[in-house]
C-alpha positions as MATLAB code, in Angstrom:
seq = 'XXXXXXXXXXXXXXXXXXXXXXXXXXXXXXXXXXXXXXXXXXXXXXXXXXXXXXXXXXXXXXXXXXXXXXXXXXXXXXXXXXXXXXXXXXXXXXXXXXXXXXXXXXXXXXXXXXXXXXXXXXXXXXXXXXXXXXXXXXXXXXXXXXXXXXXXXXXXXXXXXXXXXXXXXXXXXXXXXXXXXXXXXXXXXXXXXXXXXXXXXXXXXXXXXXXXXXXXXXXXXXXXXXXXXXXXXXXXXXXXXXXXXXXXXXXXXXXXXXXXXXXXXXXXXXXXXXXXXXXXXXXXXXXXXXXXXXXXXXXXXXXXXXXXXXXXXXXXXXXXXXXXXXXXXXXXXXXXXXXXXXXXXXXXXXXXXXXXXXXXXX';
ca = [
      69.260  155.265  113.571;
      68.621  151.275  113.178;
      65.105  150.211  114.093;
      65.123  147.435  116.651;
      63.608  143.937  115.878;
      59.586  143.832  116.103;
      59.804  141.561  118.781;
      60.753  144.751  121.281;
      58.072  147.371  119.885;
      55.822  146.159  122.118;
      58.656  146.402  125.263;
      59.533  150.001  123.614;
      56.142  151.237  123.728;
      55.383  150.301  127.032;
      58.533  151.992  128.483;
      57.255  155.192  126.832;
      53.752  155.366  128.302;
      55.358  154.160  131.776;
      58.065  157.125  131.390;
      55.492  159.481  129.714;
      52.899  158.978  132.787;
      55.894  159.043  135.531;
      56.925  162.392  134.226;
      53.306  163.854  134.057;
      52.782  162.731  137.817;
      56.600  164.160  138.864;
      55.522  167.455  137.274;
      52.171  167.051  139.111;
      53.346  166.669  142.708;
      56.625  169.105  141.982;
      59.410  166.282  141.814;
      62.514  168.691  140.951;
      63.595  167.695  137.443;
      60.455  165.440  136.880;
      60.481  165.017  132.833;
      64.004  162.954  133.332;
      63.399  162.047  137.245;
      60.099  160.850  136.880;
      60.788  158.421  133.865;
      63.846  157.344  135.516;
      62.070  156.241  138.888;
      58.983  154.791  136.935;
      60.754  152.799  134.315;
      63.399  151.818  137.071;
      60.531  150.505  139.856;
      58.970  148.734  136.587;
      62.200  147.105  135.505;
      62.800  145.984  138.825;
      59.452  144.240  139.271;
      59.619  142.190  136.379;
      57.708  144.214  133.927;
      58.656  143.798  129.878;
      60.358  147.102  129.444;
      63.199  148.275  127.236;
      64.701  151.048  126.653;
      64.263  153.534  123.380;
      67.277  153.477  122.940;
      67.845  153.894  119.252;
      66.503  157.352  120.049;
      69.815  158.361  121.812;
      71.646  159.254  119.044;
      68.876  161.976  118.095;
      67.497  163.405  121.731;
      71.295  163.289  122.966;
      72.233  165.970  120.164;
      68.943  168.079  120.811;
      70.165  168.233  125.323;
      73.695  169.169  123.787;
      72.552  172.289  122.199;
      70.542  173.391  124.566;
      73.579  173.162  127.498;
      75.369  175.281  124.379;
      72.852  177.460  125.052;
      73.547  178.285  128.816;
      76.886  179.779  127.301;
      76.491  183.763  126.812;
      79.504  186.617  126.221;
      79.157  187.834  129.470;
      80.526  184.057  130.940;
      83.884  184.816  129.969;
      84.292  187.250  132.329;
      83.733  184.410  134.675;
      85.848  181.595  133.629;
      88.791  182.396  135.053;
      87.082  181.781  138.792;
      86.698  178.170  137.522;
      90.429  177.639  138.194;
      90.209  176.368  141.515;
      87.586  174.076  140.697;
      89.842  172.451  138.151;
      92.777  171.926  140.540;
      90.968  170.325  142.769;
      89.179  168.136  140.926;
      92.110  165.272  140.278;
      91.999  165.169  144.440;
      88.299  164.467  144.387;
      88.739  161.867  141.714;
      90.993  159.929  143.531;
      89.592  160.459  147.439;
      86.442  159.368  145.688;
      87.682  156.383  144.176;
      90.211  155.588  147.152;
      87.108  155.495  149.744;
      84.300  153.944  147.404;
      87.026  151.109  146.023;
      87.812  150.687  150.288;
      84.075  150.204  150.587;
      83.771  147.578  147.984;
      86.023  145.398  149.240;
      85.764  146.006  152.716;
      82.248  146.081  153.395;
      81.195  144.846  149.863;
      83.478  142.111  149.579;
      84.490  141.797  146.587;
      87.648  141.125  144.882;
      90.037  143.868  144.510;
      89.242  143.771  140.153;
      85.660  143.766  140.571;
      86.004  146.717  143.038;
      88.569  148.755  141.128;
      86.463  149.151  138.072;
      83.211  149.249  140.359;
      84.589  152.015  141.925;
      85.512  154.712  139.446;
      83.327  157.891  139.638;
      82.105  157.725  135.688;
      83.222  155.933  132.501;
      80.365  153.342  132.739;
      81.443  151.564  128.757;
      84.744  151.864  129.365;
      84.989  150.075  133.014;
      82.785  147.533  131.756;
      84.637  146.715  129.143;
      88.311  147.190  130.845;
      86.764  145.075  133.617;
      85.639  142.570  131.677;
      88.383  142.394  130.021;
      90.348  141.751  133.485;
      88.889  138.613  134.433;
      85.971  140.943  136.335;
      82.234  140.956  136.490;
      81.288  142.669  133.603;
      77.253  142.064  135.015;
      78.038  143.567  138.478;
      80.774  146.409  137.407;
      77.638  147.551  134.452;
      75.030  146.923  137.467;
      77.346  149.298  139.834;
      77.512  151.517  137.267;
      74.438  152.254  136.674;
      72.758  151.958  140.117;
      75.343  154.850  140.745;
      74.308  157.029  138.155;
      70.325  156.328  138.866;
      70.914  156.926  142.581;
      73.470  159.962  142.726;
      70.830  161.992  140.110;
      67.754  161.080  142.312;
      69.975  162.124  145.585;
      71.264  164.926  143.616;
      67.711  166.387  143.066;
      66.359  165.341  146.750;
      69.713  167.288  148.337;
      68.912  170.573  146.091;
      65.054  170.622  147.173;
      65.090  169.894  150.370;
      68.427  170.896  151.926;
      68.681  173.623  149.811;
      65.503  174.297  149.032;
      66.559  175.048  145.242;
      63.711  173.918  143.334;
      63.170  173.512  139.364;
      63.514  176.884  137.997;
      62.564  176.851  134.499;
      59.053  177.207  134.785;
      56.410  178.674  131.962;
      58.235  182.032  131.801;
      61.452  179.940  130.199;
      59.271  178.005  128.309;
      60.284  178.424  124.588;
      57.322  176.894  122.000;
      57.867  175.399  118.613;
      57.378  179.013  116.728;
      59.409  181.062  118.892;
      62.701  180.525  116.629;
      62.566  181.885  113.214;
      63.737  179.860  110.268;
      67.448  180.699  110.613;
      67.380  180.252  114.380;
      66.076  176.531  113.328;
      68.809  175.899  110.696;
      71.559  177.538  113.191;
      70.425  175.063  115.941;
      69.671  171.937  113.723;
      73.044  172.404  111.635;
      75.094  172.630  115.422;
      73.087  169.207  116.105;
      73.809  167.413  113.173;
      77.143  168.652  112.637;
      78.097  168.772  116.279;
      77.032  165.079  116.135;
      78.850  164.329  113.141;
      81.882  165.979  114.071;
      82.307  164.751  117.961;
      83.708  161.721  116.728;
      86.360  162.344  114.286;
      87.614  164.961  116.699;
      87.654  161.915  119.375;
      85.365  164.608  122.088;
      84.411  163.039  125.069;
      80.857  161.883  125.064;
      80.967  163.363  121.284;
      77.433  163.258  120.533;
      76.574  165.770  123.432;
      79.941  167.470  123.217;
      79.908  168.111  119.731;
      76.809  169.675  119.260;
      77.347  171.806  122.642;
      80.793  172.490  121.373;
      78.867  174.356  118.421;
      76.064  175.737  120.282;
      78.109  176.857  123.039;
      80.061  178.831  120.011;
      76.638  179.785  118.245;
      75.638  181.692  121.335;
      78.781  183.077  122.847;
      79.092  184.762  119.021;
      75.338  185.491  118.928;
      74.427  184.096  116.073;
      71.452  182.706  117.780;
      70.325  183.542  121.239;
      67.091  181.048  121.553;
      67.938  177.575  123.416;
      65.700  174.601  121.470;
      61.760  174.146  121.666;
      60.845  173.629  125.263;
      58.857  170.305  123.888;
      62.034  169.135  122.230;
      63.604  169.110  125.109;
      61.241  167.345  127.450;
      60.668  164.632  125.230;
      64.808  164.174  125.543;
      64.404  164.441  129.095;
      61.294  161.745  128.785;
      63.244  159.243  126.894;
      67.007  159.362  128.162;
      65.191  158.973  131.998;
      63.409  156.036  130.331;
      66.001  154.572  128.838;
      68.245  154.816  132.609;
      65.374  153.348  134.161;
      64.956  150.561  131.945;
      68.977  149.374  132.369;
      66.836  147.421  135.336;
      65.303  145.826  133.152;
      66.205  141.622  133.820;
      67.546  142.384  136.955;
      66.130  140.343  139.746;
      66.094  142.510  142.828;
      66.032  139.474  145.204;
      69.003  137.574  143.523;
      70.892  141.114  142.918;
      69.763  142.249  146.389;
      73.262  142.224  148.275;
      74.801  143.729  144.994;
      72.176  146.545  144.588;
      72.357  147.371  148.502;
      76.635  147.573  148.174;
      76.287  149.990  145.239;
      73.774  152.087  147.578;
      76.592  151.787  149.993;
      79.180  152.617  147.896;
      77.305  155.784  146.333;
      76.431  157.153  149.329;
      80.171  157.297  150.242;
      80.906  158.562  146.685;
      78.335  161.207  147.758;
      79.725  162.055  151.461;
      83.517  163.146  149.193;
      81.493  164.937  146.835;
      79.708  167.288  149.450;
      83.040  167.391  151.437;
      84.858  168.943  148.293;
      81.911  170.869  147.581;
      82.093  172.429  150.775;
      85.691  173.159  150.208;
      85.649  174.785  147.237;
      83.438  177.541  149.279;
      86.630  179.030  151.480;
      88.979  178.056  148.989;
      87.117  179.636  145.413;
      84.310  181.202  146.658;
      82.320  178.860  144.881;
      78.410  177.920  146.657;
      77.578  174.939  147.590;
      75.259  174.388  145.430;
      77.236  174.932  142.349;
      79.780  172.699  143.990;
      78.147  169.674  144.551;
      76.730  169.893  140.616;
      80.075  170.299  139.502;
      81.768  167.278  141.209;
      78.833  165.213  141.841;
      79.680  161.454  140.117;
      76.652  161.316  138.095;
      76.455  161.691  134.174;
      77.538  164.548  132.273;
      74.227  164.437  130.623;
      71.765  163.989  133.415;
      74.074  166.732  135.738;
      74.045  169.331  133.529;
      70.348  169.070  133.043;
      70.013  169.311  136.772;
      71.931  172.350  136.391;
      69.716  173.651  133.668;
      66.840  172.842  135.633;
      67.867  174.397  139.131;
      69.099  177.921  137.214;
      72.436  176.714  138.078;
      75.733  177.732  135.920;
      75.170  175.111  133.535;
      78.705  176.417  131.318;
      80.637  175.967  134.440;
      78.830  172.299  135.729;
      78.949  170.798  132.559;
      82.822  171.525  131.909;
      83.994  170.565  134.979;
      81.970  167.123  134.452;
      83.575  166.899  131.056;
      87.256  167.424  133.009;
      86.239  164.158  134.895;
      85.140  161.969  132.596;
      88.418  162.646  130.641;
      90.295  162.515  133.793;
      88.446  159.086  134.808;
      88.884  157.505  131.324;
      92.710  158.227  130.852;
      93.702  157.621  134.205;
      91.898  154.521  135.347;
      93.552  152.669  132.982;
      97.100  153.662  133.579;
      96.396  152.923  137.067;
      95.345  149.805  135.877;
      98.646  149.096  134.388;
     100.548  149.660  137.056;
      98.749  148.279  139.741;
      96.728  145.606  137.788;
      98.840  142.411  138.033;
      98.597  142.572  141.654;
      94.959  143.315  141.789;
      93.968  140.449  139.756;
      96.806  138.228  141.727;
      94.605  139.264  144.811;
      91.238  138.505  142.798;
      92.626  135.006  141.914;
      93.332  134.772  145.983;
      89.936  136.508  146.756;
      88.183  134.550  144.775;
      85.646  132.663  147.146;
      85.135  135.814  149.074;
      83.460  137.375  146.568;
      79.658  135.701  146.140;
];
């Protein structure tokens, strides 16, 4: 981990008492998910209005390891009696990708206006770094494509939460009775969960996993528990404080942003995630008739938010969190690989059309 410069200690800090405070009013007023949604929305507003925040994000690489084993830990032997149900999930999935992308990349440039490069990579339903960079790298916004990006993940988790409480009334489950203190492992429960997070983390790489320093360590965890070697998920506090500081650091991406200048940007993204979010609960509903699946495990499992954040809200709502955080795996992979093949074929004319487009998109 490489300590930041002095000069943002004092930015650091402040983003951790604003995210601290915001999650100790969410929990307060019962804000489903409030130790990630709370920060999120406080550091976020704060950003927004100008305030010197920044991100802790040379934490990442340690609370990111620490939410990856516990996910492992929603993995059990009697889930793989279940797997094979996940099937139709999986089939559909490439559909959703691409009716998701189809209608938010129509929105962009039809309503949005923007040129058809900046709304290609604006439009794909995850792989924030690598549309930035393959966007950038196309002549496109790299600014508005990260600032799309991330108002999509900030919006579809707060939505996300909203949806389950209210028009599902599924509320935070894991209350005190889940609620796992600092003592409750025993020494070789500690080693067997700190060697799958430093491992897992040290091994995602190499192996080239998709968001390796989650998926490595759940990788190992997942195996840890399915084998019961250990049956405990981490320290309850462990956990919140990763909750505390990656909804901190999301909030904080607003950081610099100047809401009036960015204000027909941030109200297209609003736009375009709120279409993202009309396919999502379509296919959600589908998978009901089709796989039996409920609603509310569908619209986890295909929702275009991060594989992180989602499968917390899955952890959170006493969803299937095995089953939400593969399928969200499945599309980052899928979104990754096949956005830039598309690319290739397609992307000659797309930036001939940006070079044509190019005053119609202020």
């Amino acid at each position: 981990m490489t300590l930041p410069p002095s000069s943002l200690w004092p930015r650091i800090l402040l983003a951790a008492l604003i995210g601290t405070l915001s999650g100790i009013v969410a929990r307060g007023i019962g804000m489903p998910l409030p130790w990630m949604l709370g920060p999120m929305l406080g550091c976020g507003v704060a950003g927004l209005s100008g305030a010197p925040v920044h991100g802790p994000v040379g934490l990442r690489p340690v609370v990111i390891p620490v939410i990856g084993v516990m996910l492992g830990s929603g993995f059990h032997p009697g889930l793989l009696e279940h797997m094979g149900a996940w099937t139709g999930t999986l089939l559909l999935l490439p559909a959703f990708l691409a009716a998701a992308t189809i209608a938010s990349y129509t929105f962009y440039r039809a309503v949005g206006k923007y040129d058809p490069v900046n709304a290609f990579f604006c439009a794909a339903p995850g792989g924030l770094n690598e549309m930035i960079i393959l966007g950038g790298a196309a002549g496109g916004d790299e600014r508005r494509i990260a600032l799309a990006h991330a108002q999509r993940v900030f919006l579809v988790i707060s939505a996300i939460a909203l949806f389950y409480a209210f028009a599902l009334d599924i509320r935070a489950a894991r209350g005190p009775g889940a609620w796992v203190s600092l003592t409750d492992p025993s020494l070789r429960d500690w080693a067997v969960l700190g060697t799958c997070a430093v491992a897992g983390a040290a091994l995602g790489k190499p192996l080239r996993l998709p968001a390796p320093q989650l998926f490595g360590p759940g990788l190992l965890s997942a195996i840890a528990h399915l084998t019961e070697i250990v049956t405990l998920p981490p320290p309850s506090l462990l956990v919140i404080v990763s909750q505390i500081t990656i909804g901190s650091i999301l909030g904080c991406r607003f950081a610099g942003v100047n809401a009036r200048e960015m204000g027909r940007d941030l109200a297209v993204g609003a736009g375009a995630t709120a279409v993202l979010l009309a396919v999502t609960v379509l296919f959600a509903a589908l998978l009901g008739p089709l796989t039996g699946t409920p609603l509310a495990q569908g619209v986890l499992a295909y929702s275009p938010g991060g594989l992180t954040e989602m499968s917390l809200l899955a952890f959170a709502m006493d969803q299937d969190v095995a089953y939400v955080s593969t399928m969200h795996i499945v599309r980052i992979v899928l979104v990754v690989f096949a956005m830039p093949m598309v690319f290739r074929l397609i992307g000659k004319r797309l930036v001939a059309a940006s070079r044509r487009d190019g005053t119609d998109d202020g």
